[in-house]
KOLTIVEX-364599 format. One record per residue: residue in one letter; x, y, z of N, C-alpha, C in turn. Coordinates in pm, 1 decimal, padded with zeros to 6 digits. Layout:
KOLTIVEX-364599
<pt resn="A" n_px="X" n_py="Y" n_pz="Z" ca_px="X" ca_py="Y" ca_pz="Z" c_px="X" c_py="Y" c_pz="Z"/>
...
This chain:
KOLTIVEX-364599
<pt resn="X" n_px="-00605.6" n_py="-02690.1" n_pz="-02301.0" ca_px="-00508.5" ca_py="-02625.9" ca_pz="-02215.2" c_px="-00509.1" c_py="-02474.7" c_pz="-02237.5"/>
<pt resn="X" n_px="-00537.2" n_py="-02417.4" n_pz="-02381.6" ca_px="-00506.9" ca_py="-02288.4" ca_pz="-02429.6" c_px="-00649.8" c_py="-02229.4" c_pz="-02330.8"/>
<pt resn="X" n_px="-00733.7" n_py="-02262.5" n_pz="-02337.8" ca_px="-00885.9" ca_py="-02181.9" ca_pz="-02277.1" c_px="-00831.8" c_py="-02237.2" c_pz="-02108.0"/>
<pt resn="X" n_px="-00814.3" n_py="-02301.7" n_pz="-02066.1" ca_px="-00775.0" ca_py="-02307.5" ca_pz="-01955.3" c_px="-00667.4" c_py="-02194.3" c_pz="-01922.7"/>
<pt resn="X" n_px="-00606.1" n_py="-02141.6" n_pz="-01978.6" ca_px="-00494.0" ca_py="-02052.7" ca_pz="-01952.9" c_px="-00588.7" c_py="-01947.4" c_pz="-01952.6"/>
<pt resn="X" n_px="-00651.2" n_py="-01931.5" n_pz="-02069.2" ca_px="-00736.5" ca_py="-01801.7" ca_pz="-02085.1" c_px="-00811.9" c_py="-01760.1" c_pz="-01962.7"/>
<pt resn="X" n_px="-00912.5" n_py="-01862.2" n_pz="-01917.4" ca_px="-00997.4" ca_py="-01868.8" ca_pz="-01776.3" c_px="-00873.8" c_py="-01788.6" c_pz="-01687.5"/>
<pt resn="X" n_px="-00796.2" n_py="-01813.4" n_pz="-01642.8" ca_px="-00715.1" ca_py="-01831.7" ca_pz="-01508.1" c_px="-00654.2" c_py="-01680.5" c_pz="-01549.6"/>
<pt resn="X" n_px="-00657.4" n_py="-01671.8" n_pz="-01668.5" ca_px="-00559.3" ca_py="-01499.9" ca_pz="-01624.7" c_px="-00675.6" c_py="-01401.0" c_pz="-01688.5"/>
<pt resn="X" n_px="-00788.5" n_py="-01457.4" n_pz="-01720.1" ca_px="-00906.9" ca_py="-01346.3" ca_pz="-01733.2" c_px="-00985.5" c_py="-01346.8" c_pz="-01564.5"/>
<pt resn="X" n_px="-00978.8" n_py="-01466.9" n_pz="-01518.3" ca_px="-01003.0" ca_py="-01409.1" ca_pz="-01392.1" c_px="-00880.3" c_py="-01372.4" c_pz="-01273.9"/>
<pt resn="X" n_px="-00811.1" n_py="-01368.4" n_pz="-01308.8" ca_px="-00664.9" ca_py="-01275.6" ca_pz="-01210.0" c_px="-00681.8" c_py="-01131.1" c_pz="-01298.7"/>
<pt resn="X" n_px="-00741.5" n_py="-01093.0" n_pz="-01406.5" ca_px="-00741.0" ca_py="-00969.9" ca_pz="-01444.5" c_px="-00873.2" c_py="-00910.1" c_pz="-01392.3"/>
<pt resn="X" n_px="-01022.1" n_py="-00994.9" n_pz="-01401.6" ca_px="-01096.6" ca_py="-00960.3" ca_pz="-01278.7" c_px="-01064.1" c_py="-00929.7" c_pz="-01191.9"/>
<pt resn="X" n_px="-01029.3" n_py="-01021.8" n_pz="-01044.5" ca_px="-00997.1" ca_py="-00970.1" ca_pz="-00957.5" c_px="-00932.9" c_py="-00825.2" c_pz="-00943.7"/>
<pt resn="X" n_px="-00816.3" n_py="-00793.1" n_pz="-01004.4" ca_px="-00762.4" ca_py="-00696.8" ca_pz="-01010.3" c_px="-00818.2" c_py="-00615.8" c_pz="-01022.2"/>
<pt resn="X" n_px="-00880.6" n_py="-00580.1" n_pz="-01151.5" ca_px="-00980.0" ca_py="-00487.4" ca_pz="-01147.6" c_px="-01079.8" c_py="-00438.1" c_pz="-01043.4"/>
<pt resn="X" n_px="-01103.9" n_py="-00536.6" n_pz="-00936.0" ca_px="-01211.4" ca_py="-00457.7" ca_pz="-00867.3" c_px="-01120.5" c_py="-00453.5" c_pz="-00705.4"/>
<pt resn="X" n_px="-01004.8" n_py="-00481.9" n_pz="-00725.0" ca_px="-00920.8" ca_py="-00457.4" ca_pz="-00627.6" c_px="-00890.3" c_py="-00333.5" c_pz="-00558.6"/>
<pt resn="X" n_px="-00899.9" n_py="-00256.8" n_pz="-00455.4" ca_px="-00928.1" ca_py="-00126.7" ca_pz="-00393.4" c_px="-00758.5" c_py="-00102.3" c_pz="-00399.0"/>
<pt resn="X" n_px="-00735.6" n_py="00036.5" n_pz="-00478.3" ca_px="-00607.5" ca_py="00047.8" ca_pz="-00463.8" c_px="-00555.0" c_py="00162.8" c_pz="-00330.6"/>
<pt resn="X" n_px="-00474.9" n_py="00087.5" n_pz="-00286.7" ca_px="-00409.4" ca_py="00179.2" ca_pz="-00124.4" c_px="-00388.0" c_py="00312.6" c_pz="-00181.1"/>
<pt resn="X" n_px="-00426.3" n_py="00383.1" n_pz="-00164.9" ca_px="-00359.1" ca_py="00561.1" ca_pz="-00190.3" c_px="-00277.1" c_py="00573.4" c_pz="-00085.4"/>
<pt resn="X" n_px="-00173.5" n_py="00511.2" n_pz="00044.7" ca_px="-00083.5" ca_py="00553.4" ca_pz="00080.2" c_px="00029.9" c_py="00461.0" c_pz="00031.7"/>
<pt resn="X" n_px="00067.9" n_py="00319.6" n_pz="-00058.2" ca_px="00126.1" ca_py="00267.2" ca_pz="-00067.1" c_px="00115.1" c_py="00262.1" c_pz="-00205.6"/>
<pt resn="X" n_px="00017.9" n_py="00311.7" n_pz="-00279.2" ca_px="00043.0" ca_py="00304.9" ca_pz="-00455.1" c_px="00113.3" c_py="00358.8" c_pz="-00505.9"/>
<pt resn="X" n_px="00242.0" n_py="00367.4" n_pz="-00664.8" ca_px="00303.0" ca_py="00407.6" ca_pz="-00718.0" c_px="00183.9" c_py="00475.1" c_pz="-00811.6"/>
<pt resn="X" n_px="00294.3" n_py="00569.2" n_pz="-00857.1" ca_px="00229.0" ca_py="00648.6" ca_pz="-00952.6" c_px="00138.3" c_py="00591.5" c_pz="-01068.6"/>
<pt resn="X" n_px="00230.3" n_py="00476.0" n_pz="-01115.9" ca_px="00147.5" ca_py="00423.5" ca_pz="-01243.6" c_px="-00018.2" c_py="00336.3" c_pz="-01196.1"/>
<pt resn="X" n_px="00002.8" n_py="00343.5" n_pz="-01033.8" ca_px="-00087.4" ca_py="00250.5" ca_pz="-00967.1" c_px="-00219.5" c_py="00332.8" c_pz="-00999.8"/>
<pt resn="X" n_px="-00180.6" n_py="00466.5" n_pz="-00940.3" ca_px="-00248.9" ca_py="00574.5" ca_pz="-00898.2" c_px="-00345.8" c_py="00588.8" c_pz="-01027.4"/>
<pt resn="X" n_px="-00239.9" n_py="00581.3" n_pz="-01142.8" ca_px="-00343.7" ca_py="00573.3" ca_pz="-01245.1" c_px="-00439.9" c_py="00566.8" c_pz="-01311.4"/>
<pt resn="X" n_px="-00440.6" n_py="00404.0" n_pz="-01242.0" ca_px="-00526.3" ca_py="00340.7" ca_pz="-01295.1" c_px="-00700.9" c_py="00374.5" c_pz="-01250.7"/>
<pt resn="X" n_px="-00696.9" n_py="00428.0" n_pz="-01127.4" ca_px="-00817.4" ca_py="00505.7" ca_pz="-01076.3" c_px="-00935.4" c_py="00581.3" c_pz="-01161.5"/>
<pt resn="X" n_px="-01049.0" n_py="00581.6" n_pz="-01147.7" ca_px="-01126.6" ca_py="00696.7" ca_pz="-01223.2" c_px="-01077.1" c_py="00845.8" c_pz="-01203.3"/>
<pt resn="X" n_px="-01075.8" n_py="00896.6" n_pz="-01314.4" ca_px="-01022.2" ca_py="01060.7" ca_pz="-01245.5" c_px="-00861.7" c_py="01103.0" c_pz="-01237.0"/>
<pt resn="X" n_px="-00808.9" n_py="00991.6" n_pz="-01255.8" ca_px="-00647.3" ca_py="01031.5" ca_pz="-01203.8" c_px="-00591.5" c_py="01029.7" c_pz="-01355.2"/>
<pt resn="X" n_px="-00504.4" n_py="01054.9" n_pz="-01377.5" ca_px="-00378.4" ca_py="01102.2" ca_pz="-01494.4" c_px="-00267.9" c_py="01092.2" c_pz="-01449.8"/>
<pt resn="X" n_px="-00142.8" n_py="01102.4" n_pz="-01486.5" ca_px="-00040.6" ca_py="01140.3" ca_pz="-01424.8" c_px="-00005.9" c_py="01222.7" c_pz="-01367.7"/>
<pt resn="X" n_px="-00096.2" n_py="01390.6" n_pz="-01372.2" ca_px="-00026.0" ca_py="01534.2" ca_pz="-01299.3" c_px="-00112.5" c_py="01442.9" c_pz="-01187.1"/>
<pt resn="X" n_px="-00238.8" n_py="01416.4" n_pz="-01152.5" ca_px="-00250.3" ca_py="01370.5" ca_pz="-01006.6" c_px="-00235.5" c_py="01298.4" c_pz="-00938.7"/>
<pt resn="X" n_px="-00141.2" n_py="01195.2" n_pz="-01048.9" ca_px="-00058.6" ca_py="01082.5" ca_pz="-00982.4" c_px="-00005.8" c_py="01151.2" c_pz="-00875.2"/>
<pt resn="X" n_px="00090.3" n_py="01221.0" n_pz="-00969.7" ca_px="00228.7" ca_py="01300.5" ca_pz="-00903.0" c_px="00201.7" c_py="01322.6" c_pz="-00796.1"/>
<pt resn="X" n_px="00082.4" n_py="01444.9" n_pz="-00840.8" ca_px="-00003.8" ca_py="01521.4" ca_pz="-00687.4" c_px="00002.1" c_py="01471.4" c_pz="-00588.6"/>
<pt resn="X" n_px="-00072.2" n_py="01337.0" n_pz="-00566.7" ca_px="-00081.8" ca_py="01224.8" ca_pz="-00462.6" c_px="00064.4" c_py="01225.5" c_pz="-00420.3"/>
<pt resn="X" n_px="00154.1" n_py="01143.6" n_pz="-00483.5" ca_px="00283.3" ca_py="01087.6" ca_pz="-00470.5" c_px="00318.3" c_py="01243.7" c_pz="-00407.5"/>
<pt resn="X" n_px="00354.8" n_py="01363.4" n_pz="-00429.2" ca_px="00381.8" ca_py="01482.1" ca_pz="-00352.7" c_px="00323.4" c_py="01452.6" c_pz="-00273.2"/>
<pt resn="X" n_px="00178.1" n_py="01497.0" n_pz="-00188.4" ca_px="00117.2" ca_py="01518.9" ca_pz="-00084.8" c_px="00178.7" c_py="01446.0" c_pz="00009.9"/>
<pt resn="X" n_px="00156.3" n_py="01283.2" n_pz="-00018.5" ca_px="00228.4" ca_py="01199.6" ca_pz="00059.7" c_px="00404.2" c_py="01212.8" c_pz="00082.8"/>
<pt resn="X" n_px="00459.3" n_py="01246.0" n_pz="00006.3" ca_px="00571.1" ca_py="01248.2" ca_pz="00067.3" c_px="00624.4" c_py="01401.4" c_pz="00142.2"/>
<pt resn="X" n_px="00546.0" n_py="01524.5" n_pz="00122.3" ca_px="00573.2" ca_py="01609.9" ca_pz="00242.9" c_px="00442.3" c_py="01673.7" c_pz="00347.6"/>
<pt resn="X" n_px="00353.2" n_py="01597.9" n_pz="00346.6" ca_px="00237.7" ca_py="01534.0" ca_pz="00473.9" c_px="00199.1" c_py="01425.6" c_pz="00506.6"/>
<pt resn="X" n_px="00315.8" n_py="01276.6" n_pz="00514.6" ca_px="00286.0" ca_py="01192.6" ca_pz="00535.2" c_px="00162.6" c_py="01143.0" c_pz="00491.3"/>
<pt resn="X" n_px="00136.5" n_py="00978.1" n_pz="00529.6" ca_px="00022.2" ca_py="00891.2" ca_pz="00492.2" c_px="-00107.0" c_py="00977.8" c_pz="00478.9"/>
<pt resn="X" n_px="-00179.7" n_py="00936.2" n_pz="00428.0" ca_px="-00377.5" ca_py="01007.0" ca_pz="00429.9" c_px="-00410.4" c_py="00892.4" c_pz="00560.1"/>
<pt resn="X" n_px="-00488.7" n_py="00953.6" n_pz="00650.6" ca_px="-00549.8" ca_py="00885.7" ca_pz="00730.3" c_px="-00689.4" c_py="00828.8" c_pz="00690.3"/>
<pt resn="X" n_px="-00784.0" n_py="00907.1" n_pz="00629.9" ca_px="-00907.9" ca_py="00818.9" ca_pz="00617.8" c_px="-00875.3" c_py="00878.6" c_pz="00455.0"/>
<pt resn="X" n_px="-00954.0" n_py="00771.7" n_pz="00392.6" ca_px="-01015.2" ca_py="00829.5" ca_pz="00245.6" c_px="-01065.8" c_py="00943.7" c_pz="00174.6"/>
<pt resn="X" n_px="-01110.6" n_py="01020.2" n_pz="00228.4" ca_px="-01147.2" ca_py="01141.6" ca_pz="00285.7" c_px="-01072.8" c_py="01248.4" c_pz="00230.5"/>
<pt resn="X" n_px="-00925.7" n_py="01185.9" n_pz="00264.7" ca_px="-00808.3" ca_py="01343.2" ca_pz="00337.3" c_px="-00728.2" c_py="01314.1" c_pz="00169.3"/>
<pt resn="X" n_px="-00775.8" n_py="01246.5" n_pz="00113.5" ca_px="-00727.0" ca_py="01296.8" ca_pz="-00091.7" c_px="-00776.0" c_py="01412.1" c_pz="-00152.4"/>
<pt resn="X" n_px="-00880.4" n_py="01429.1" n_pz="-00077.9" ca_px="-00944.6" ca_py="01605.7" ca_pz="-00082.9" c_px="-00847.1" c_py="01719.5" c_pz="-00071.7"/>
<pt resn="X" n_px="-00779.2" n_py="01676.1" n_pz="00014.4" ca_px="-00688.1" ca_py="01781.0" ca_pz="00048.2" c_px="-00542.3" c_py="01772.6" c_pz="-00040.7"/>
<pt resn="X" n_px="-00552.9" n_py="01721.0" n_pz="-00170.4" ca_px="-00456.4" ca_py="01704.7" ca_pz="-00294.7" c_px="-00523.8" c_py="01814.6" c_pz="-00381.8"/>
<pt resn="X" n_px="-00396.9" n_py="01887.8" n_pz="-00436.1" ca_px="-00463.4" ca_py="01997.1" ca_pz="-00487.3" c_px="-00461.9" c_py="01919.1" c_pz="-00646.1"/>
<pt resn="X" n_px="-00590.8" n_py="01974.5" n_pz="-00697.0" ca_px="-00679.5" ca_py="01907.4" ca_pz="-00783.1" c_px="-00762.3" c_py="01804.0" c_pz="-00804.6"/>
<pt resn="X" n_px="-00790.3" n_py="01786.8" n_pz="-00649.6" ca_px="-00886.7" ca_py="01661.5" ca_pz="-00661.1" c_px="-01014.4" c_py="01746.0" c_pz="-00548.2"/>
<pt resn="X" n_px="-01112.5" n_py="01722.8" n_pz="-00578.0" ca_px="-01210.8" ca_py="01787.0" ca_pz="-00481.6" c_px="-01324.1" c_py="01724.6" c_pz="-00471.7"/>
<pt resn="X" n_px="-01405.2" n_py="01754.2" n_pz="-00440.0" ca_px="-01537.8" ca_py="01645.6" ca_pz="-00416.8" c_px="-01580.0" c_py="01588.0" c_pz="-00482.9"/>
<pt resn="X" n_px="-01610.5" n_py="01624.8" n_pz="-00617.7" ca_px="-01692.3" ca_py="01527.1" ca_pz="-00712.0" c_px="-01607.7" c_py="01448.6" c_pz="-00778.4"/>
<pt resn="X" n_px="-01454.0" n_py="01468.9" n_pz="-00783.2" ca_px="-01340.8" ca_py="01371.8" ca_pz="-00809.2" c_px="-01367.1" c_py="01252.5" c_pz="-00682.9"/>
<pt resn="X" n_px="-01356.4" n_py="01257.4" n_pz="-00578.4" ca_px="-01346.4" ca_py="01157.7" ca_pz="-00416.8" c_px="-01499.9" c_py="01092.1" c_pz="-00449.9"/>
<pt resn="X" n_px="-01584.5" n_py="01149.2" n_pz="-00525.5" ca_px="-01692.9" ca_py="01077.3" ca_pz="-00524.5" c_px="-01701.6" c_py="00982.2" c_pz="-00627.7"/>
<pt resn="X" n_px="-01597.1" n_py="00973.7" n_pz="-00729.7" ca_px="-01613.6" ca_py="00917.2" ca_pz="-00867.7" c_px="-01493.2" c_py="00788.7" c_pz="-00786.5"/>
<pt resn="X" n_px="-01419.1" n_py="00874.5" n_pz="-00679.1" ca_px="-01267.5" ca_py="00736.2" ca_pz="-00593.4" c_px="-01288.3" c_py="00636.4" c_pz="-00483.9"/>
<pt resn="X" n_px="-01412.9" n_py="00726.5" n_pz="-00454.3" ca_px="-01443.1" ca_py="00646.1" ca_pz="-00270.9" c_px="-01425.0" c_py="00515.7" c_pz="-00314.9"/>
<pt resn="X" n_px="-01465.1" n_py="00453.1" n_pz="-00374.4" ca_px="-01489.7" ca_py="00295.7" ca_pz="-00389.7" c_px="-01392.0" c_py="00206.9" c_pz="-00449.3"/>
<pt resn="X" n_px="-01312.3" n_py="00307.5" n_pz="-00475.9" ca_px="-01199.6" ca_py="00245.7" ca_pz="-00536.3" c_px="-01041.2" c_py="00241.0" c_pz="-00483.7"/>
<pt resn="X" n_px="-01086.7" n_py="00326.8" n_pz="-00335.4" ca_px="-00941.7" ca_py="00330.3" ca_pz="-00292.0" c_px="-00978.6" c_py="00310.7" c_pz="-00148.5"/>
<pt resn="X" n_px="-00845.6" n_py="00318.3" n_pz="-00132.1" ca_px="-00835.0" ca_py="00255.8" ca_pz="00026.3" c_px="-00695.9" c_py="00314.0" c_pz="00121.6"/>
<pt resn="X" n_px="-00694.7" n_py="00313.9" n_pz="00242.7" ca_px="-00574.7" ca_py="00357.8" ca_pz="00318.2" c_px="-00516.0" c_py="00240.9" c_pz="00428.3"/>
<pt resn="X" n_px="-00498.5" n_py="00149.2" n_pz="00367.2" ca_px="-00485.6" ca_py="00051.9" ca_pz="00495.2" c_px="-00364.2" c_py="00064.1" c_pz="00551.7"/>
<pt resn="X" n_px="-00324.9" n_py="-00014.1" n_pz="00604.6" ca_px="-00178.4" ca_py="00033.9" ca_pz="00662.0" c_px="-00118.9" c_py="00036.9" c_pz="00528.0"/>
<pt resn="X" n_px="00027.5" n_py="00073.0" n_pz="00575.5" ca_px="00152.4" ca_py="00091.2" ca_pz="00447.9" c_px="00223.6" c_py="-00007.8" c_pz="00490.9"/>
<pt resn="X" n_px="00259.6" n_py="-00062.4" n_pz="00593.7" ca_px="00335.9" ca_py="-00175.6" ca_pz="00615.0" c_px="00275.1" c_py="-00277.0" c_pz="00731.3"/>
<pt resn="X" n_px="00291.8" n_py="-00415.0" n_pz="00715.0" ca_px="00227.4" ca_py="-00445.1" ca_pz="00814.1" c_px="00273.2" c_py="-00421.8" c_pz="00948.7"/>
<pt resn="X" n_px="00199.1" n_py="-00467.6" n_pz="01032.2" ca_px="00234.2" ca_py="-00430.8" ca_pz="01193.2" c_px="00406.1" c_py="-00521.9" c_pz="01225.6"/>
<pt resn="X" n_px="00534.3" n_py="-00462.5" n_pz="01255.5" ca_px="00608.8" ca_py="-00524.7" ca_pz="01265.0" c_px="00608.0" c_py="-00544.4" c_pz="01422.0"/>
<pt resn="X" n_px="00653.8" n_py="-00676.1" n_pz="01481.9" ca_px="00636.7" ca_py="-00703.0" ca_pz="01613.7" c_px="00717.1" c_py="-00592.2" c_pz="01677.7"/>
<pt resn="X" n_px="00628.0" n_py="-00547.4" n_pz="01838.4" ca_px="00698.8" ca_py="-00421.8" ca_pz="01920.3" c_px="00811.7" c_py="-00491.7" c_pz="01981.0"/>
<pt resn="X" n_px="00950.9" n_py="-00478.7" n_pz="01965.4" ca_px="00995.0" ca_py="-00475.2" ca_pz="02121.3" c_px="00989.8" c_py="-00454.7" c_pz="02243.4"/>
<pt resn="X" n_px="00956.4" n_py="-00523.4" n_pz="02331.8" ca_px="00963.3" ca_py="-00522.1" ca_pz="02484.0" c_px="01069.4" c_py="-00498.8" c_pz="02568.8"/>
<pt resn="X" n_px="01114.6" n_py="-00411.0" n_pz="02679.8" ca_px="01209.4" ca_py="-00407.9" ca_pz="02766.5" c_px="01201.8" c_py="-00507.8" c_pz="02826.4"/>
<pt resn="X" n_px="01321.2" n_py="-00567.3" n_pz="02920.8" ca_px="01317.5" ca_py="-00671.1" ca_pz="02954.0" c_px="01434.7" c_py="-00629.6" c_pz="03027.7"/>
<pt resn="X" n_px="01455.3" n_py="-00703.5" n_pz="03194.6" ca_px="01542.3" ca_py="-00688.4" ca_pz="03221.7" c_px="01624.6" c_py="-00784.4" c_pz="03263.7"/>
<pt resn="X" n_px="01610.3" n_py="-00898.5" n_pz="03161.8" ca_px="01685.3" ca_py="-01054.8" ca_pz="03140.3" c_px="01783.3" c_py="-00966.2" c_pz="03054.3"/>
<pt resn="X" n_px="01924.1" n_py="-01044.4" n_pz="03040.4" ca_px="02040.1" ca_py="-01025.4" ca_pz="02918.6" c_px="02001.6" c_py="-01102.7" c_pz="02832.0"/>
<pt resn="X" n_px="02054.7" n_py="-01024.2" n_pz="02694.2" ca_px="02038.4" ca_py="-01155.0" ca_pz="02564.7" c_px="02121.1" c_py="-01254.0" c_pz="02614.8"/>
<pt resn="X" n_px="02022.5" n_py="-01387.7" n_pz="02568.3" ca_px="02175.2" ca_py="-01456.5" ca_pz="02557.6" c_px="02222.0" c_py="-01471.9" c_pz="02385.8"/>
<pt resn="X" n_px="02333.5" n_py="-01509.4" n_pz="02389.1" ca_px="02441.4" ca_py="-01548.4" ca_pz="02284.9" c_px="02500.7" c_py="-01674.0" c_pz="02278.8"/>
<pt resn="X" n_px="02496.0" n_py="-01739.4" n_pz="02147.9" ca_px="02531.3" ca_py="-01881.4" ca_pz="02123.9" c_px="02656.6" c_py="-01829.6" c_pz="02121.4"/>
<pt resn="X" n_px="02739.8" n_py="-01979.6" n_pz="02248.3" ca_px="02848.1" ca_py="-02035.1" ca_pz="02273.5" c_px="02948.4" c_py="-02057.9" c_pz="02125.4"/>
<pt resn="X" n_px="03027.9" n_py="-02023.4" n_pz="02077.4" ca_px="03125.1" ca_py="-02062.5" ca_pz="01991.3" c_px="03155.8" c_py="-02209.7" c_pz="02018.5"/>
<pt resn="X" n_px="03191.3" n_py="-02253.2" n_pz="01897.4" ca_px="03202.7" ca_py="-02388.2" ca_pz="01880.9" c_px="03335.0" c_py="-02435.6" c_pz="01990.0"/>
<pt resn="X" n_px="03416.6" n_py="-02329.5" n_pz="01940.4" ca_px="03565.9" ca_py="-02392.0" ca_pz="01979.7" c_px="03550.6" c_py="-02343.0" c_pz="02105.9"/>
<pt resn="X" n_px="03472.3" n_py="-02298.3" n_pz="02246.0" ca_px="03484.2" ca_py="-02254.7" ca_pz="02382.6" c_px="03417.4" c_py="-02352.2" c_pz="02463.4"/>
<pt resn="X" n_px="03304.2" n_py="-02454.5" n_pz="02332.4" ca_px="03277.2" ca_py="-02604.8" ca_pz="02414.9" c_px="03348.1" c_py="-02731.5" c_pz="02455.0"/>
<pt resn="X" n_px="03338.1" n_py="-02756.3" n_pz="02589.4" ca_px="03459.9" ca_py="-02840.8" ca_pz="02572.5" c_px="03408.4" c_py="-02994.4" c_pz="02594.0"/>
<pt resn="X" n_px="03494.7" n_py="-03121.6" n_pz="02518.9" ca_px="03436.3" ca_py="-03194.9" ca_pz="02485.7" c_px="03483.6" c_py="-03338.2" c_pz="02593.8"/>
């Protein structure tokens, strides 16, 4: 049972490891874990993003001050920008009324 445990969370620590971390949805300590990153470029990141919104391609971490090309070349493979949240369904106009469930006590029996 004990090596069976071992298997199952040495490979959930695999996986992880080669898991592409989001640079618009990672926390700082996430950010970390990256080649190249520390905490001042945690931060960095975590700034950029919060007063120039999301990074659009992989690319645009370049534009974090202290990270520059041969840093993005040591990250490409390790990060990712996918969405930040998933797609929540659009509302549609409609020019039906909601309806609204009847109260118990206005049915009559």
């Amino acid at each position: 049972m004990k090596k069976f445990l071992f298997v199952l969370i040495s490979l959930c620590s695999f996986v992880y490891a080669f898991a592409a971390v989001n640079i618009n949805t990672a926390n700082t300590k996430e950010l970390e874990t990256l080649p190249s990153i520390g905490p001042v470029k945690a931060k960095a990141i975590d700034e950029y993003r919060r007063e120039n919104g999301l990074f659009k391609s992989k690319e645009d971490i370049i534009k974090v001050k202290g990270i520059g090309p041969a840093t993005y070349e040591k990250l490409k493979n390790h990060i990712t920008v996918g969405q930040a949240n998933p797609k929540l369904p659009v509302a549609t106009s409609s020019s039906r009324k909601p309806k609204y469930a009847v109260p118990a006590t206005a049915v009559s029996k």
